[in-house]
N, C-alpha and C positions, 0 to 999 in steps of 0.2 A: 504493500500500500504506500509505504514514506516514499515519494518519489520527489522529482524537484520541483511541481507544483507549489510546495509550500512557499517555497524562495519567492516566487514572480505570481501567485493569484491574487493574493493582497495587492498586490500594486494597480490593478485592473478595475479595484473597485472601492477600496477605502474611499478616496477622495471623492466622489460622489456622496457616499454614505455619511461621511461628514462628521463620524462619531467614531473612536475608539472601543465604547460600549458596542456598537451595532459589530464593528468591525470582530470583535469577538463573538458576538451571539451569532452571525454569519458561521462561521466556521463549528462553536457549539450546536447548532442545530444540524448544520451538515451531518457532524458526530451522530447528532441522532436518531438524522436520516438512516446513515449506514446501519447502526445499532439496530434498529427497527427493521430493516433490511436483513441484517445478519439471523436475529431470531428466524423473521420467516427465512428463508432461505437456510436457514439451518435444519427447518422440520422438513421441506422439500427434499432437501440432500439425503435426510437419513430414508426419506423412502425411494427413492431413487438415486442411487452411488455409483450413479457413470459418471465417464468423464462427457466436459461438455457444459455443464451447467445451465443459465439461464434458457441455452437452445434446446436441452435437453427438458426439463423444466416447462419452457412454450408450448415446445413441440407437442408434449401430453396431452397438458391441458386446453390448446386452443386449436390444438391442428398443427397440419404439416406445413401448409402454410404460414404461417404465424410463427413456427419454428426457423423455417428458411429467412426471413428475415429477422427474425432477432440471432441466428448464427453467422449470417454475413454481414450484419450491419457489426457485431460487435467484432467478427472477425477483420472490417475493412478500419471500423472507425477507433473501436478502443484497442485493438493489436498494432495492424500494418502502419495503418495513420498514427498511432502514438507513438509507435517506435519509430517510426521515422521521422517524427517529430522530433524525437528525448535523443537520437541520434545525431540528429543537426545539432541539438542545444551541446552534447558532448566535442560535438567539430569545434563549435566555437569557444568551447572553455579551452578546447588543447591548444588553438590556433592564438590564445594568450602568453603560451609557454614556449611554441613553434608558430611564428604566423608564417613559416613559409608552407606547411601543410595545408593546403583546403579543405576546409570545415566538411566537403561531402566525402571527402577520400577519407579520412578520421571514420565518420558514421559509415561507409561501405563497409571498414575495416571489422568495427565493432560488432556491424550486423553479422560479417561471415563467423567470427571467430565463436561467437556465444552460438550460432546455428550450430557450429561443429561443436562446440562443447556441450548441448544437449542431447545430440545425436549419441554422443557414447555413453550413453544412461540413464536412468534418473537418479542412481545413488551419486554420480557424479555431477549434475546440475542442480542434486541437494543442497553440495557439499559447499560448491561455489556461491549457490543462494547463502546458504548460511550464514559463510564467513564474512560477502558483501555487508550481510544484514547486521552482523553483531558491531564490524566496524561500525557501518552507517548508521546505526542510536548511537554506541558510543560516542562518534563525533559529535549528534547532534545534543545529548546532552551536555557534553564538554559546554558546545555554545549556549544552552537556556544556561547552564551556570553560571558561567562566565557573564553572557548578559544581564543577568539579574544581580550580579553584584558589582555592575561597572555602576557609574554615575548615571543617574537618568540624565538624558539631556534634553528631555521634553516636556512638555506639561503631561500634566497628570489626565486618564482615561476620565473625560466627562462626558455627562448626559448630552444629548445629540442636540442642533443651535436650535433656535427657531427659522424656518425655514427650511432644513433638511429634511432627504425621507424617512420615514420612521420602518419600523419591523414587517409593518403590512404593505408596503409599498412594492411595484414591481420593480423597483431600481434592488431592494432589497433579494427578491427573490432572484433576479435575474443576476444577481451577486453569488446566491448562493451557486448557482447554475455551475458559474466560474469554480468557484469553491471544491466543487464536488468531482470536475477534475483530481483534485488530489489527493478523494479519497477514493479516485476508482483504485481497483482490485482487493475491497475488504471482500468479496464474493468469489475472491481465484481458485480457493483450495475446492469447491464447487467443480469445478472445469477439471480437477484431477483425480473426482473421489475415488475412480474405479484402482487407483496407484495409492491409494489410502489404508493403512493399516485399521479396520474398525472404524470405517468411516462412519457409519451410525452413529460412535460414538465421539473420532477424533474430529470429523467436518465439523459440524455444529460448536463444537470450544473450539476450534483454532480461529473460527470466525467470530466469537464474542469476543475472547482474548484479545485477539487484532486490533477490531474493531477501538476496544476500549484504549488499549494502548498508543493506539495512533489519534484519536480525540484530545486524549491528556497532552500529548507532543504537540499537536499543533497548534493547542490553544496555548502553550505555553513558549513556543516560536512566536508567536503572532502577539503575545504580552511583549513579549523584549524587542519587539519589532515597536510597538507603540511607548516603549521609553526611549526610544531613542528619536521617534518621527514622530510627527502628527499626524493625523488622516491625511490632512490636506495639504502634503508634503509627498505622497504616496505616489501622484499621478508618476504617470512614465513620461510628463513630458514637462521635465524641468527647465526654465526661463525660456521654453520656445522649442527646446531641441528635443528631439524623441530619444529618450532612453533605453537601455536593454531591458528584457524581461524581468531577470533578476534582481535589476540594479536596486530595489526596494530592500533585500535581504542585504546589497552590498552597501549601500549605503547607510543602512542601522549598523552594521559591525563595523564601516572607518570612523562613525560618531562615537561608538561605546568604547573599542579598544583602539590602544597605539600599535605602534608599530606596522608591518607591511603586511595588513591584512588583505589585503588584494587577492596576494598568491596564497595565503590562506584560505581564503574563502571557493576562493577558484578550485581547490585540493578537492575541497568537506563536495562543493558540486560535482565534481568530477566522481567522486565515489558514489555519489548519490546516484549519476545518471545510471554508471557502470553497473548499478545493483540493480534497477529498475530496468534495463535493456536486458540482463542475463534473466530477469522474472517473466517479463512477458515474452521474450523468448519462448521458455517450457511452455508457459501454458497456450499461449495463444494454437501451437500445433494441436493441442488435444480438443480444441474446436475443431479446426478442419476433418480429424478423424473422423470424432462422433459424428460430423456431417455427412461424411462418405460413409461411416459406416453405414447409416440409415436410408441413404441412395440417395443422398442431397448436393451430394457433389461428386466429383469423377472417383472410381473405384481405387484408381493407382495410391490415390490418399489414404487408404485403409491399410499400406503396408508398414510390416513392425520388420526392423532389422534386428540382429541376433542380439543386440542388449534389448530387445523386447518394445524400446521406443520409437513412435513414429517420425521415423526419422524423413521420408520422402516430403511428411506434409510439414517438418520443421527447415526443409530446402526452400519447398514452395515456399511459403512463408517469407524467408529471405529472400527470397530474387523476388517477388512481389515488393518487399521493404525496398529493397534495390532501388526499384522501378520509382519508385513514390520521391526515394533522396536526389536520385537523377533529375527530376523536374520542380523537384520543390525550387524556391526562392529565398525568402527571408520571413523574419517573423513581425514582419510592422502591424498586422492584423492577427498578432498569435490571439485577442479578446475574442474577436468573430470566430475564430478557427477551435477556442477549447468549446463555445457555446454551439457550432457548429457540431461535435464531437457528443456536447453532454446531453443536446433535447431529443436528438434517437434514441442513445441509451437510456437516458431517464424511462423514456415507454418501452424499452425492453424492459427493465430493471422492475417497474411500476407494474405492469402486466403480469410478471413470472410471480411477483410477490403475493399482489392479489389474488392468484392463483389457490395460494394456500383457502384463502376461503371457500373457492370453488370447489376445491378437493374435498373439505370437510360436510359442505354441502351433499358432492356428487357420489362419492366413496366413501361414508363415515365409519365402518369396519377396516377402513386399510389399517395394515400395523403402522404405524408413528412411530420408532423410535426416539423421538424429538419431537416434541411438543412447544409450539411459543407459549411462550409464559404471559400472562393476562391477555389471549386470545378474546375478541378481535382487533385488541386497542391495536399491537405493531403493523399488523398488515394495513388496517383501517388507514394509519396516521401515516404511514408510506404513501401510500396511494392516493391521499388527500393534498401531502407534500408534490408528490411528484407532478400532479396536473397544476397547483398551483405552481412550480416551478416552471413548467414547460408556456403555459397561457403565458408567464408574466415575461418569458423572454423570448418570445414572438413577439409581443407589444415592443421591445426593448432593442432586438437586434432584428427584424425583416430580414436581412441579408443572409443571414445563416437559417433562419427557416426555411426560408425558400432551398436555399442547397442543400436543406435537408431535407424539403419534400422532393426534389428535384431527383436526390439520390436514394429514395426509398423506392420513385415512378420507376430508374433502370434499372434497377433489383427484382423488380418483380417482372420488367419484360423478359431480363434476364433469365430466370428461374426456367425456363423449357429448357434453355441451353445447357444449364447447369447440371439439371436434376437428372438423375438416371430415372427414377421411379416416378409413374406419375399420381398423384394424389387423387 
């Protein structure tokens, strides 16, 4: 889940929001979006422990239809498109330490070499998950400490001016929109249960735990991010000039500490991206599978090579990422492009969740190994979240609506071509 979203979402939308408080409660309620999401989605999983997850999930309950796009949208938009995204953002952190490498040869690099390192395993792309991960908290606690005990150099978190949007406002939701970028992948160990030891019982905790974990962190990145800035210091476009992504996250640590925190900070991102390209790496091929295996995509996808992982559809995968780094550009519109990203997936996300109620509804003797807990509140308040999330940023961004109805219309003409099986 910790990816480098944290660093650069804040900067997309504080300064609108106008408030510290709000700019918090943004990212708090995201938390408990996910939270809400992870219960459901945890009782899902324990009764069905494929891999594949939300497509697997759809697919049940709404049809095959329904299935096929919530497995291609999240295979184009939160795999291929993210990682070619978080690839570029790595070109450009290396090309701080090397500017004579181009920022796309960097991300070609990083794509093949994580493809091959999952291909020889999953005890092996465990292994490397892990270690990414244990650094990357450890570094990012280093910084909550460190910034919590530097000098504030800003005002204090106050209630929002008059004037500004409040909690209910679409500028807010369509904040969160952004937001919730960074907590995609509380739902990944989903996409792997069938590689799951007792998935029944380890999916559903690895996804609370997560969950919870990465709420606490980013609400507490995003405090020391507000002792050293104001909201309205956040924008990316200071005295005129457009800023980097990041530069929110870099500019609260040259306020709070001395010394040459540039190439510090440049380091902690660097490790951050490296962990989140080798995660969605694994999982994103175990979508493609489950899709072929169910005849939703070309059969050759459904091959496991002799360490047992699908290795052909973790190629594919990359030489698709390939194709995306080839033509990308820059990130002056990375805002349009994460809300672009998040208002598909919210109704993938929002759908598979909802789901649980229909299950409980249509099946009420299936076995549940996992149960949500104060059923129907998490599903309910998911669902209620997510459609307010998605209305309020149509109101807010038209442009990525559109290219996200645009790209659901080629997806389904697509779908003949695609599918072996027809529905």
């Amino acid at each position: 889940m910790i990816g480098a979203g944290v660093f650069g979402a804040t900067g997309g939308f504080a300064y609108k929001l106008g408030s510290g408080t709000d700019v918090l409660l943004v990212w708090f309620f995201c938390g408990g979006l996910a939270l809400a999401g992870a219960l459901s989605l945890g009782e899902l999983a324990g009764m069905m422990p494929q891999a594949g997850g939300c497509y697997v999930f759809n697919r049940e309950i709404y049809g095959r239809t329904a299935g096929y796009l919530s497995g291609v949208l999240s295979m184009l938009l939160a795999f291929v498109g993210a990682l070619a995204f978080i690839a570029l953002l790595l070109g450009h952190h290396v090309a701080v330490f090397a500017p004579e490498i181009p920022p796309a040869a960097t991300a070609a690099v990083a794509i093949a070499t994580f493809s091959l390192i999952h291909c020889m395993g999953l005890a092996w792309g465990t292994r490397v998950n892990n270690t990414f991960t244990i650094f990357k908290l450890g570094v990012l606690v280093a910084f909550i400490i460190a910034g919590l005990c530097a000098t504030p150099a800003a005002a204090p978190i106050v209630a929002p001016a008059a004037g500004w949007p409040g909690v209910f406002s679409s500028t807010f939701a369509a904040a969160m929109v952004s937001a919730s970028f960074a907590y995609m992948g509380w739902e990944t160990t989903t996409f792997i249960s069938s590689e799951v030891r007792r998935p029944e019982r380890n999916v559903p905790l690895s996804l609370l735990a997560g969950t919870l974990i990465v709420t606490a962190t980013y609400l507490l990145i995003n405090f020391v991010y507000l002792r050293a800035l104001a909201p309205q210091e956040m924008s990316r476009t200071v005295e005129g000039v457009q800023t980097g992504i990041y530069d929110v996250g870099l500019r609260a640590a040259q306020r709070l500490f001395t010394g040459d925190v540039s190439t510090w900070f440049n380091v902690m991102i660097l490790v951050v991206l490296l962990s989140t390209i080798s995660t969605v790496t694994m999982v994103g091929a175990r979508v493609l599978l489950a899709m072929s295996q169910a005849g939703q995509l070309p059969a050759g996808l459904t091959q496991l090579n002799t360490r047992a992982v699908p290795a052909r559809a973790l190629l594919v995968q990359g030489a698709v990422t390939l194709l995306f780094i080839a033509v990308a550009r820059d990130f002056r519109n990375a805002d349009t492009l994460l809300q672009y990203i998040g208002m598909p997936l919210t109704v993938v996300m929002g759908a598979a969740v909802l789901g649980v109620i229909i299950l409980r509804r249509r099946d009420p003797s299936r076995v549940r190994p996992f149960r949500v807990p104060l059923y129907p509140l998490p599903p309910l308040l998911f669902g209620a979240l997510s459609l307010w999330m998605v209305i309020s940023s149509v109101r807010e961004n038209r442009a990525a609506a559109l290219a996200s109805a645009v790209t659901i219309v080629l997806l389904l003409l697509l779908k003949p071509l695609l599918c072996r099986k027809a529905d």
